[in-house]
Backbone bond lengths (Angstrom), bond angles and torsions (degrees), N, CA, C in turn:
res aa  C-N    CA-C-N  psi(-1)  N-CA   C-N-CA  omega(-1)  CA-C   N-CA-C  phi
1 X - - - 1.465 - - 1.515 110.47 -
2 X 1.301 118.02 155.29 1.351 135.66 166.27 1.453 117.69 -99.46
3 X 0.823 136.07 100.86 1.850 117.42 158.29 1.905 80.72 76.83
4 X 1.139 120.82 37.29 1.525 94.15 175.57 1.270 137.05 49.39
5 X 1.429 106.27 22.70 1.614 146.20 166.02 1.504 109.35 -92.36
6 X 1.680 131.19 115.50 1.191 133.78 160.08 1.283 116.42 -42.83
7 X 1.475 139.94 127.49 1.178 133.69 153.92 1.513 136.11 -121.55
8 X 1.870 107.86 107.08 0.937 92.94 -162.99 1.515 122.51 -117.91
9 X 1.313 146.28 106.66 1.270 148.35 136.49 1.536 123.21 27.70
10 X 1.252 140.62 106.08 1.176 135.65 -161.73 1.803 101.54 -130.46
11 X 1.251 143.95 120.04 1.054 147.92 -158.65 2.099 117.02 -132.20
12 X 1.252 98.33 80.24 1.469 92.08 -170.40 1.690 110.84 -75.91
13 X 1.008 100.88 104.31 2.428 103.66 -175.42 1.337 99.36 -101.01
14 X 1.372 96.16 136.42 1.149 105.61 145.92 1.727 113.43 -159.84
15 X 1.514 99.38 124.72 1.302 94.10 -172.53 1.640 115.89 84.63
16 X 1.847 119.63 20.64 0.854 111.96 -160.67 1.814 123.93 -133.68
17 X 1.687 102.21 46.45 1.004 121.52 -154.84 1.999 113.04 -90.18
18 X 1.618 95.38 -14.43 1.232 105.84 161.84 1.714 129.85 -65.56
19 X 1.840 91.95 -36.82 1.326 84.72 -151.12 2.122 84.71 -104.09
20 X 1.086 116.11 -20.00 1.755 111.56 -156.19 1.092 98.31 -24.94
21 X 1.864 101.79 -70.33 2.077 101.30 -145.45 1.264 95.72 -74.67
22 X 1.165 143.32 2.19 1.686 116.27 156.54 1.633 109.50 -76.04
23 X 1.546 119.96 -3.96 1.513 94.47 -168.50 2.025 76.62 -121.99
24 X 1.187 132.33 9.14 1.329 114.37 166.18 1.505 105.51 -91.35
25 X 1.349 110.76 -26.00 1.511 117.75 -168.46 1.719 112.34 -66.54
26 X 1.419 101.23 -24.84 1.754 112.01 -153.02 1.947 83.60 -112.64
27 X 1.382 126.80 5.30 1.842 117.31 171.88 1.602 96.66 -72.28
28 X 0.686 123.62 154.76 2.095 135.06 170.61 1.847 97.12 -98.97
29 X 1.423 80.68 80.51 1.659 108.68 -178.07 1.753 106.48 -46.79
30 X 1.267 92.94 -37.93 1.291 103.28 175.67 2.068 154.41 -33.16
31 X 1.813 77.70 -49.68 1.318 96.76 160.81 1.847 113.15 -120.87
32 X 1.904 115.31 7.29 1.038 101.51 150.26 1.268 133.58 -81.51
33 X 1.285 126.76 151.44 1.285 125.52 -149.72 2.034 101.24 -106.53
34 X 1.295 94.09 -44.64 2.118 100.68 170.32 1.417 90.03 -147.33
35 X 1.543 112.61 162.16 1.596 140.42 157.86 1.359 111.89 -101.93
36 X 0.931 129.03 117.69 1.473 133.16 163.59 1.711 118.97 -90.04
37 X 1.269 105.93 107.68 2.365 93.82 164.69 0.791 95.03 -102.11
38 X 1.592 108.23 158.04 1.395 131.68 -172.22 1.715 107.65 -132.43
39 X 1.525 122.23 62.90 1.206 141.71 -170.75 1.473 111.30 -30.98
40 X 1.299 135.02 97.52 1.940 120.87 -170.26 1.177 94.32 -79.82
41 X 1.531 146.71 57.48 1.425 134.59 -173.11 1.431 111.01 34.87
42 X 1.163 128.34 67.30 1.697 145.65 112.41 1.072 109.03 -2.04
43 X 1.597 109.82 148.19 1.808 116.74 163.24 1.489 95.74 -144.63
44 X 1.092 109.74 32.18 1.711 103.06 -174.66 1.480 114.28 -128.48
45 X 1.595 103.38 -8.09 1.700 107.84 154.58 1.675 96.76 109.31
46 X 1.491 104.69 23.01 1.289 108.50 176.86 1.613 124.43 -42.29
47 X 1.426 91.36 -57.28 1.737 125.72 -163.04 1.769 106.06 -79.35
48 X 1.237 103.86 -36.83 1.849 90.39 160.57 1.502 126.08 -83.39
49 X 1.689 103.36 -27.58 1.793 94.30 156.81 1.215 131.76 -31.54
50 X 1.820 93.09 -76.86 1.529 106.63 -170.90 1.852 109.54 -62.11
51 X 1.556 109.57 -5.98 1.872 105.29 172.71 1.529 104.81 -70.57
52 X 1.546 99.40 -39.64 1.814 103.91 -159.23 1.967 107.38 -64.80
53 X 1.942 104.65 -25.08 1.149 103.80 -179.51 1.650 106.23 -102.92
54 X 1.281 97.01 42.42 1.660 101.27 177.54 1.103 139.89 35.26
55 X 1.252 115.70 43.39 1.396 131.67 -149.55 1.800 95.04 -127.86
56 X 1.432 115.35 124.00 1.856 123.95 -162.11 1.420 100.90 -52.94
57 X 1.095 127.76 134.51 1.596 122.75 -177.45 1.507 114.85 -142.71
58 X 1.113 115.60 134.44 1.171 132.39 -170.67 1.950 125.53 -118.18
59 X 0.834 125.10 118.84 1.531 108.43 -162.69 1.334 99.63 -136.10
60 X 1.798 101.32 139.03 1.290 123.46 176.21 1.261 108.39 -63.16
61 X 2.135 118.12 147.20 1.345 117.16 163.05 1.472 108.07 -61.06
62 X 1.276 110.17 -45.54 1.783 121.93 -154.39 1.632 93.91 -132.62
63 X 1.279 117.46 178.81 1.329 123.66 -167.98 1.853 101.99 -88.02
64 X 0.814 108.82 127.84 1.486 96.00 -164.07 2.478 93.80 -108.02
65 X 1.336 106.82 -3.69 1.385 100.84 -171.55 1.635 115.89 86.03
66 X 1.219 100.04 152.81 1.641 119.69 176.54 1.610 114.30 -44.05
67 X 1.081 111.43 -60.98 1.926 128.76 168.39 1.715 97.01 -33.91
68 X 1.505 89.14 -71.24 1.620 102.61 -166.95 1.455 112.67 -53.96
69 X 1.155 114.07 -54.65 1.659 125.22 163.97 1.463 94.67 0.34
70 X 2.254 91.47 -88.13 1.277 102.17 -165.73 1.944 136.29 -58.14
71 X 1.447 79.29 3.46 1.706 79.59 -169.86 0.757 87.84 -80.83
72 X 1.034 152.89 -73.43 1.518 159.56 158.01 1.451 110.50 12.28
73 X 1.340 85.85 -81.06 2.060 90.86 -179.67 1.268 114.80 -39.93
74 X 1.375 123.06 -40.69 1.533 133.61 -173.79 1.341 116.90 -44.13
75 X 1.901 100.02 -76.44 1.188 121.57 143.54 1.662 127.05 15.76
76 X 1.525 86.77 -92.77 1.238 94.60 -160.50 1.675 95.88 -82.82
77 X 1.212 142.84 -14.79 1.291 132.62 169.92 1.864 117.09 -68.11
78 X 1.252 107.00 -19.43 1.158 111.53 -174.85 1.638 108.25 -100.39
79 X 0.927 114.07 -8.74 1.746 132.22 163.01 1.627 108.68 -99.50
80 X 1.139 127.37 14.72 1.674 143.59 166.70 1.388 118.07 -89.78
81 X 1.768 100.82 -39.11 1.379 136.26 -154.07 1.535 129.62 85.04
82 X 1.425 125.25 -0.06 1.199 111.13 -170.31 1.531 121.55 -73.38
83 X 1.640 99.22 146.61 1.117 105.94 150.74 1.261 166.34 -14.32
84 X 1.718 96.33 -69.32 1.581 134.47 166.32 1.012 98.90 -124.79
85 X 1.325 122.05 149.73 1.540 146.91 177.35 1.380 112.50 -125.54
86 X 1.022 122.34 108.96 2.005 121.58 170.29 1.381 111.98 -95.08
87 X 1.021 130.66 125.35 1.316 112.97 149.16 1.745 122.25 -99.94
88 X 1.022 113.34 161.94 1.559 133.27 -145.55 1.697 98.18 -149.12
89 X 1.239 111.78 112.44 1.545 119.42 157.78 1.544 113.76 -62.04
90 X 1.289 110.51 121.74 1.882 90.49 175.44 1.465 119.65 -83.99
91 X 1.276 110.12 31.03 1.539 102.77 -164.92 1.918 93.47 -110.34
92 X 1.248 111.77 20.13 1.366 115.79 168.56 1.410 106.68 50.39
93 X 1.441 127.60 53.38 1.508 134.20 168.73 1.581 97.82 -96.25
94 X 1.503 117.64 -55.27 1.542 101.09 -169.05 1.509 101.18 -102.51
95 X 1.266 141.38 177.68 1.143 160.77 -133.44 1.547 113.77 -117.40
96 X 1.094 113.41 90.29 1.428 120.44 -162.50 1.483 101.57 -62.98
97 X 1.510 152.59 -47.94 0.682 128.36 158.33 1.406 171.24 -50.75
98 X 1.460 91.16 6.73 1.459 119.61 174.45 1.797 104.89 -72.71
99 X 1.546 121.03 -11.31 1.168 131.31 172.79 1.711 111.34 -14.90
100 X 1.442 86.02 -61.38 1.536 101.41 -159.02 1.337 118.78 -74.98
101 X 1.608 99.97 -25.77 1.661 99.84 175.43 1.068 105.04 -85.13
102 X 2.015 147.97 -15.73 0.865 110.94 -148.82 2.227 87.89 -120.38
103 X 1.273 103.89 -7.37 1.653 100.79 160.49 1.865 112.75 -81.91
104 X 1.213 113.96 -24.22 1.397 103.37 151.38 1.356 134.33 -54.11
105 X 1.376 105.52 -25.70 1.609 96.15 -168.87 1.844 91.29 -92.41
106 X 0.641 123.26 16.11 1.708 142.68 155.75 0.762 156.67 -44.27
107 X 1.521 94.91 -76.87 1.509 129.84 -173.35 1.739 100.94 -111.95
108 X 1.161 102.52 1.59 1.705 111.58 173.25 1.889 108.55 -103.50
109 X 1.292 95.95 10.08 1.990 107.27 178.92 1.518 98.64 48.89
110 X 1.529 105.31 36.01 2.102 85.75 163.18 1.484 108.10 -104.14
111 X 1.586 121.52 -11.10 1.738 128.76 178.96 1.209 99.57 -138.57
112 X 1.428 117.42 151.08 1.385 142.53 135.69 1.241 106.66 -55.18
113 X 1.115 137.12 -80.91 1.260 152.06 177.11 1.848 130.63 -114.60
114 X 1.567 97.54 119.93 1.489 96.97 -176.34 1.519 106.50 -95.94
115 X 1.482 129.01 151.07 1.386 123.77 164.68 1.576 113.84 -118.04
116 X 1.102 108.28 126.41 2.090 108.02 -176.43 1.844 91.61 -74.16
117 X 1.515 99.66 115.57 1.287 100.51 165.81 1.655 142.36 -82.52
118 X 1.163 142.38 105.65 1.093 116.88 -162.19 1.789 121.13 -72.09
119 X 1.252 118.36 -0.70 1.237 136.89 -178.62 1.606 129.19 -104.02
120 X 1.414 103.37 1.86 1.079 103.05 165.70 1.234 90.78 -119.29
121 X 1.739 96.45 155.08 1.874 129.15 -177.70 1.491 85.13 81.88
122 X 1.022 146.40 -2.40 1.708 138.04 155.59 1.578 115.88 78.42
123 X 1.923 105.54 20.06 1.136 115.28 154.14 1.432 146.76 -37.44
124 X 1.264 98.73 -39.39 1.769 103.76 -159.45 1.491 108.42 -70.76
125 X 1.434 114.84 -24.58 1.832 87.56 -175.36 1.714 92.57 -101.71
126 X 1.114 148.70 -18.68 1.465 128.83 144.62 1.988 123.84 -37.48
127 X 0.607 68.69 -51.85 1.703 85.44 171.47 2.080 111.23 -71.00
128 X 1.357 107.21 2.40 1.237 104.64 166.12 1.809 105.61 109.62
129 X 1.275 125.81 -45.82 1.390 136.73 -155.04 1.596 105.25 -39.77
130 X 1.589 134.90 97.56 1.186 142.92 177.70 1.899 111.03 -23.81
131 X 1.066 109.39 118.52 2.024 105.12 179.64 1.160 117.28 -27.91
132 X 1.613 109.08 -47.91 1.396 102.81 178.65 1.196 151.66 -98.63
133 X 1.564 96.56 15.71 1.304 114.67 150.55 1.130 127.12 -96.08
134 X 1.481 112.73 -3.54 1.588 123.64 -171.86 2.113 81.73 -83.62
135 X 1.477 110.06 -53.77 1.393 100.00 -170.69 1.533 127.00 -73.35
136 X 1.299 123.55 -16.34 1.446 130.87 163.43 1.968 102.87 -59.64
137 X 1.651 100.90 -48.06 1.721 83.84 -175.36 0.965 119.13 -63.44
138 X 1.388 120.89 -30.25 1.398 126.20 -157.57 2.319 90.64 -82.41
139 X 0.899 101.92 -28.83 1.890 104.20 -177.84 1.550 118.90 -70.54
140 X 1.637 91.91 -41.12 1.218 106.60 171.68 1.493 128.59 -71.98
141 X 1.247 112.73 -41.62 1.831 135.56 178.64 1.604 104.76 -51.22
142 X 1.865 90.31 -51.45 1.564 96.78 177.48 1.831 116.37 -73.36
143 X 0.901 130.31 -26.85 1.263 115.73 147.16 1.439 162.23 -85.52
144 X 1.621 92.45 12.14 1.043 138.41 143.55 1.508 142.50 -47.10
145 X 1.496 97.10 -63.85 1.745 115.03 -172.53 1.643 78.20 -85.48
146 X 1.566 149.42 -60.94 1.437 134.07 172.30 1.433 126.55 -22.04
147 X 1.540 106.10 -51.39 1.542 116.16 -170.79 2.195 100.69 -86.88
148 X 1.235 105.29 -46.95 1.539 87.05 174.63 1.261 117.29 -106.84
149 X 1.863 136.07 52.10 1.232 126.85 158.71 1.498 123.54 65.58
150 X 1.706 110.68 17.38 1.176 118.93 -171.70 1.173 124.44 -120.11
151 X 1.628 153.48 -159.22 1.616 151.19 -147.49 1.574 112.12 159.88
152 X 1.989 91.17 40.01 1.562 96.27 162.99 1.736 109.91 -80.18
153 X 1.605 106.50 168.36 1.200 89.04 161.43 1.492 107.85 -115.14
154 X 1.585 137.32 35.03 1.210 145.80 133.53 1.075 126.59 -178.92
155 X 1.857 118.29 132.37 1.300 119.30 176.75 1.457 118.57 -72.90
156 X 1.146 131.07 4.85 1.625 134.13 175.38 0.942 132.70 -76.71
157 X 1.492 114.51 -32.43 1.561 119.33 176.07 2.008 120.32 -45.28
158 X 1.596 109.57 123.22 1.187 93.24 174.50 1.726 113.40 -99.77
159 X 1.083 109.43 41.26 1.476 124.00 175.25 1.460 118.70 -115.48
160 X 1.517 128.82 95.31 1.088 134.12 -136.39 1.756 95.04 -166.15
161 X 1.490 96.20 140.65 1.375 136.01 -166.15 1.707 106.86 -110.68
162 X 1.560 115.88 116.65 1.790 97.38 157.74 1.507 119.24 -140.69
163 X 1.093 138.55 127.58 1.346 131.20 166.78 1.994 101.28 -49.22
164 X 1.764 78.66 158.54 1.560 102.74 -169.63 1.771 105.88 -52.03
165 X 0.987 103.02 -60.08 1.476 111.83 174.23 1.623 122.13 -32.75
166 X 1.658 102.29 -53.81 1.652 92.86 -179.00 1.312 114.39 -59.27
167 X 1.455 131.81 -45.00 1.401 125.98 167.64 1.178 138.74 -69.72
168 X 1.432 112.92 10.51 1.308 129.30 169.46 1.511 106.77 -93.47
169 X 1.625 110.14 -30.73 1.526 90.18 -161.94 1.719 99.47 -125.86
170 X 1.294 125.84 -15.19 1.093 121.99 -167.03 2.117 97.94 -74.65
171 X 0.938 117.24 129.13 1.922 123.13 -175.53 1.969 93.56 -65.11
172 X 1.057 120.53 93.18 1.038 116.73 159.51 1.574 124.39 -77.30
173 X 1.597 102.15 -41.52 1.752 101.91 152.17 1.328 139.16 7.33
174 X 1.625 116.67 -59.31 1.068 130.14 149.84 1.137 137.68 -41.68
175 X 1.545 125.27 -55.10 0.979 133.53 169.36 1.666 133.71 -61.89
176 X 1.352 114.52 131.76 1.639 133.78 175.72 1.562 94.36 -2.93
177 X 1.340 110.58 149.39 1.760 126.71 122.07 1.614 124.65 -74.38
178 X 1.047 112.69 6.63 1.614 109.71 -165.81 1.516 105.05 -117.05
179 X 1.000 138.35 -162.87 1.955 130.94 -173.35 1.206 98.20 -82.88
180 X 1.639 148.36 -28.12 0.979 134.21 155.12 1.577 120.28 -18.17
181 X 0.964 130.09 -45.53 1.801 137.09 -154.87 1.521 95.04 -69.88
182 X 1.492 125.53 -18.84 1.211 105.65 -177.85 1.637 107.46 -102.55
183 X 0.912 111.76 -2.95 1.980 114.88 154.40 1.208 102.60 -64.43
184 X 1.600 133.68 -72.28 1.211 155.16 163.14 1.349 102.83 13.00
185 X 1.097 83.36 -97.87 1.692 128.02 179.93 1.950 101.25 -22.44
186 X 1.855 88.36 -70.32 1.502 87.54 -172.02 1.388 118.31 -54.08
187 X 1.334 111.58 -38.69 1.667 125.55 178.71 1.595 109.27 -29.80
188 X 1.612 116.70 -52.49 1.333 124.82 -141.92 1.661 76.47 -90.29
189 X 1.270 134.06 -60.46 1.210 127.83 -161.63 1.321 94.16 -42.97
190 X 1.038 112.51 -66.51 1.769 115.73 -155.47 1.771 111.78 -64.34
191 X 1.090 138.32 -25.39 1.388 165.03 158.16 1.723 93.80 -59.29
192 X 1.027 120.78 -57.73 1.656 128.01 -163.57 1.398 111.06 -66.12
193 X 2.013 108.22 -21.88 1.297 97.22 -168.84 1.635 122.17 106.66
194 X 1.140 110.84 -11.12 1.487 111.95 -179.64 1.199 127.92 -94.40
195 X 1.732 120.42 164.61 1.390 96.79 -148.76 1.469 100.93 -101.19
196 X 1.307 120.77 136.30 1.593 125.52 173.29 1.095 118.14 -114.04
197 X 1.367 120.00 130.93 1.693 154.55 171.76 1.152 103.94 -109.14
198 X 1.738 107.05 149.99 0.986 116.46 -171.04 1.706 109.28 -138.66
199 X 1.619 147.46 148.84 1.385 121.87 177.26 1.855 84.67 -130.54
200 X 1.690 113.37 164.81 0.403 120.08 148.93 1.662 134.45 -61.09
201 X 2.081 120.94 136.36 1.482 101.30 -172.08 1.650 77.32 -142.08
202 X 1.496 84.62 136.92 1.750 113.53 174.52 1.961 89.06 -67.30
203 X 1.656 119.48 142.31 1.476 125.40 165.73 1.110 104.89 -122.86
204 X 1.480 108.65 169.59 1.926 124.25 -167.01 1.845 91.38 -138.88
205 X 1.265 106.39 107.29 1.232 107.15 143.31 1.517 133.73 -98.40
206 X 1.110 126.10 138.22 1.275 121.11 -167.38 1.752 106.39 -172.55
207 X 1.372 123.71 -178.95 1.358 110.33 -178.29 0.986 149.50 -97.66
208 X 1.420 103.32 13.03 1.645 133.48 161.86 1.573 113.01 -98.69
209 X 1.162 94.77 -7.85 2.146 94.65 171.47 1.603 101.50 -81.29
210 X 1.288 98.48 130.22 1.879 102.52 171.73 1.354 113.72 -89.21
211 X 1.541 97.27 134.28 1.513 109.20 -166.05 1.910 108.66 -149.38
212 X 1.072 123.58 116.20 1.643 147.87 -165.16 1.887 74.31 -59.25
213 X 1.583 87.28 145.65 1.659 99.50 176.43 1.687 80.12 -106.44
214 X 1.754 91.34 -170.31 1.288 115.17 -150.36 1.584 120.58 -52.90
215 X 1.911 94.47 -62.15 1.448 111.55 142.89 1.587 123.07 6.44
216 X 1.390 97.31 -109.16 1.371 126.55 163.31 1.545 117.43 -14.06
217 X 1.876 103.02 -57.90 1.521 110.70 162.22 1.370 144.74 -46.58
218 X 1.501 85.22 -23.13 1.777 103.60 -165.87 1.662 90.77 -104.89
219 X 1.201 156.18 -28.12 0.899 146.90 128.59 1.681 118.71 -15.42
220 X 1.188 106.03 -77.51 1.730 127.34 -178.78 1.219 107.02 -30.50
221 X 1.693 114.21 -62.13 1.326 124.33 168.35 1.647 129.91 -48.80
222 X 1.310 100.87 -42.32 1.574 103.62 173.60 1.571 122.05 -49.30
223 X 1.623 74.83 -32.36 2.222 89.72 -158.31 1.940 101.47 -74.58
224 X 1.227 101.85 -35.86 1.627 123.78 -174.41 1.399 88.27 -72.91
225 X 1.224 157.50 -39.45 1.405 135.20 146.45 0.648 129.16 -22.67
226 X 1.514 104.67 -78.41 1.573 127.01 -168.96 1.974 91.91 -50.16
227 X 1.175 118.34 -65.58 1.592 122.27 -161.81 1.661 96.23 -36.41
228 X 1.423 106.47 -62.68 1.765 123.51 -152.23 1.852 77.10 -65.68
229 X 1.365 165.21 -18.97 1.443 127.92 -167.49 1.054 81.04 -116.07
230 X 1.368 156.21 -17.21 1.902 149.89 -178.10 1.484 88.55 -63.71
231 X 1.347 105.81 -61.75 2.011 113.01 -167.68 1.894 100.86 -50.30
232 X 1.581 118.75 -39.25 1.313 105.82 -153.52 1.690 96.03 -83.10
233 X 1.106 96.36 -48.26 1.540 114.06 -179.54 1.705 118.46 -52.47
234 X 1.580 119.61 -5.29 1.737 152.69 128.63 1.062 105.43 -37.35
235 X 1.532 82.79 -89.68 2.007 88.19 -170.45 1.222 121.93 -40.72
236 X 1.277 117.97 -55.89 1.632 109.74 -177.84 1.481 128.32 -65.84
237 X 1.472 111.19 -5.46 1.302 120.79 -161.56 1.123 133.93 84.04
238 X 1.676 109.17 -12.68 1.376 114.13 -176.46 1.877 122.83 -55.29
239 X 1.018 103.91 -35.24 1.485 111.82 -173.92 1.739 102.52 -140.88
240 X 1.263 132.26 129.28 1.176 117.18 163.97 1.389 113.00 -102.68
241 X 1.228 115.28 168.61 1.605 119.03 -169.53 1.515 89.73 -149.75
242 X 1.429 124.94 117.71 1.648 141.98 140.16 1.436 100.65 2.38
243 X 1.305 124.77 -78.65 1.470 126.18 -147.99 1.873 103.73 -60.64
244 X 1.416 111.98 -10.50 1.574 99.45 -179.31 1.871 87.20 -105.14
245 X 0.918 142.23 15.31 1.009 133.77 176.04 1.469 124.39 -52.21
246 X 1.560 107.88 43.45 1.627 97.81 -160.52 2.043 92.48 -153.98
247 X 1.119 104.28 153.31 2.016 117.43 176.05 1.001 98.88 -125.33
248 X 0.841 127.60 153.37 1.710 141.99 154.44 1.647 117.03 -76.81
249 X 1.268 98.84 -7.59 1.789 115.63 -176.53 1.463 96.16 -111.83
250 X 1.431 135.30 -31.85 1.194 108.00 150.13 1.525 141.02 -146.66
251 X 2.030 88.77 74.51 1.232 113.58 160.26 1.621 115.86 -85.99
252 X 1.383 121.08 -152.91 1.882 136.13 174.15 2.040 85.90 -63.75
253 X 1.047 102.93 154.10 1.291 115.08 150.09 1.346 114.67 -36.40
254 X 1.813 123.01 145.94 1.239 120.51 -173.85 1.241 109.30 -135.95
255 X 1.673 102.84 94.28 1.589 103.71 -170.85 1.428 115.10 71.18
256 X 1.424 94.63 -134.09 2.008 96.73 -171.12 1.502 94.07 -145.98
257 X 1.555 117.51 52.92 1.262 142.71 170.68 1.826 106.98 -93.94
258 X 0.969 111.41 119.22 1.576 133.28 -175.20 1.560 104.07 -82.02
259 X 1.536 108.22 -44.12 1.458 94.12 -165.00 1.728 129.67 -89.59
260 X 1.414 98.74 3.48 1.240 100.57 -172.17 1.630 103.73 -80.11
């Protein structure tokens, strides 16, 4: 616990039996409170690993996708009780120990939601990150913070922090089963009003880290369009769309924040 804040660990695998116990081993067990996996139907022995290292596990009948993964994780973390929710790739790309700094900035009411960036401190292509994905984020981010009124320095990171509240109230419903959901996702936060932090996070590419080929990319990208002019085309009023259907002023109470 933090501040007497639940903290709980959220782990979407799939396919990730190489890399887990190096990234369950390296969480600061300490002030996590439970681990949750969220098995996408594996055939590689994911889901009895993470049992043997006792870690709560849950496994898909059928492949339900990245989106779906996380609904899941949500879910069942918010039926745990926690507080804060992290999620954590288990394929040991970002740095599990940043846990603690980044549910602190949390549970201390300065964010709703923190994201470990891989682009700030100018890590990511030392750390391996292919050019051209280093240059799509950086194209995309920037048309991004244009289309939703914002000054991240990237929507890609899947290393991400939320108080109890944002996943209680923000309609994720809407959003994809497929890697899209984490554009989605961020869209509504940031549209909704909530407050986002960001820390710098050292990444590991290598060939047990899971990573969408090109394909897949060029897809990803389309959808992160489409999201960033649905979100702007919100804001202004011009068109509304369901999936921002949500404030942060009037969701549940948020924390022990006065000004919302």
């Amino acid at each position: 616990m933090l501040h007497n804040k639940k903290i709980v660990v959220v782990l979407p695998a799939y396919h990730a039996v190489e890399t887990l116990e190096r990234t369950y081993r390296a969480l600061p067990l300490d002030i996590v409170d439970e681990v949750i996996l969220v098995d996408d139907a594996s055939t590689d022995g994911t889901a009895e690993l993470a049992r043997r290292l006792g870690i709560h596990t849950i496994v898909h009948p059928h492949n339900l996708g990245y989106g779906g993964n996380q609904k899941t994780c949500y879910s069942a973390a918010l039926a745990a009780g926690a507080d804060v929710v992290v999620m954590v790739h288990p394929d040991y790309q970002y740095e599990p120990r940043l846990v603690s700094a980044m549910a602190g900035m949390i549970v201390s009411d300065v964010y709703d939601v923190v994201l470990g960036s891989r682009i700030l401190g100018g890590g990511s292509l030392r750390g391996g990150m292919p050019v051209w994905k280093y240059v799509a984020n950086r194209a995309l981010t920037f048309f991004e913070n244009l289309m939703l009124g914002a000054k991240l320095s990237e929507y890609h990171t899947g290393y991400r922090a939320y108080r109890r509240e944002v996943l209680e109230n923000v309609p994720m419903q809407w959003n994809s089963d497929d890697f899209v959901f984490d554009n989605e996702f961020l869209a509504q936060i940031i549209v909704g009003g909530c407050r986002v932090g960001e820390i710098s996070c050292p990444t590991r590419y290598f060939p047990e880290a899971s990573s969408i080929n090109l394909r897949r990319s060029i897809i990803y990208g389309l959808g992160v369009l489409r999201v960033s002019v649905e979100g702007a085309l919100h804001r202004f009023g011009l068109k509304r769309h369901p999936r921002y259907a949500f404030s942060r002023s009037q969701g549940r109470p948020f924390g022990d924040d006065r000004s919302a």
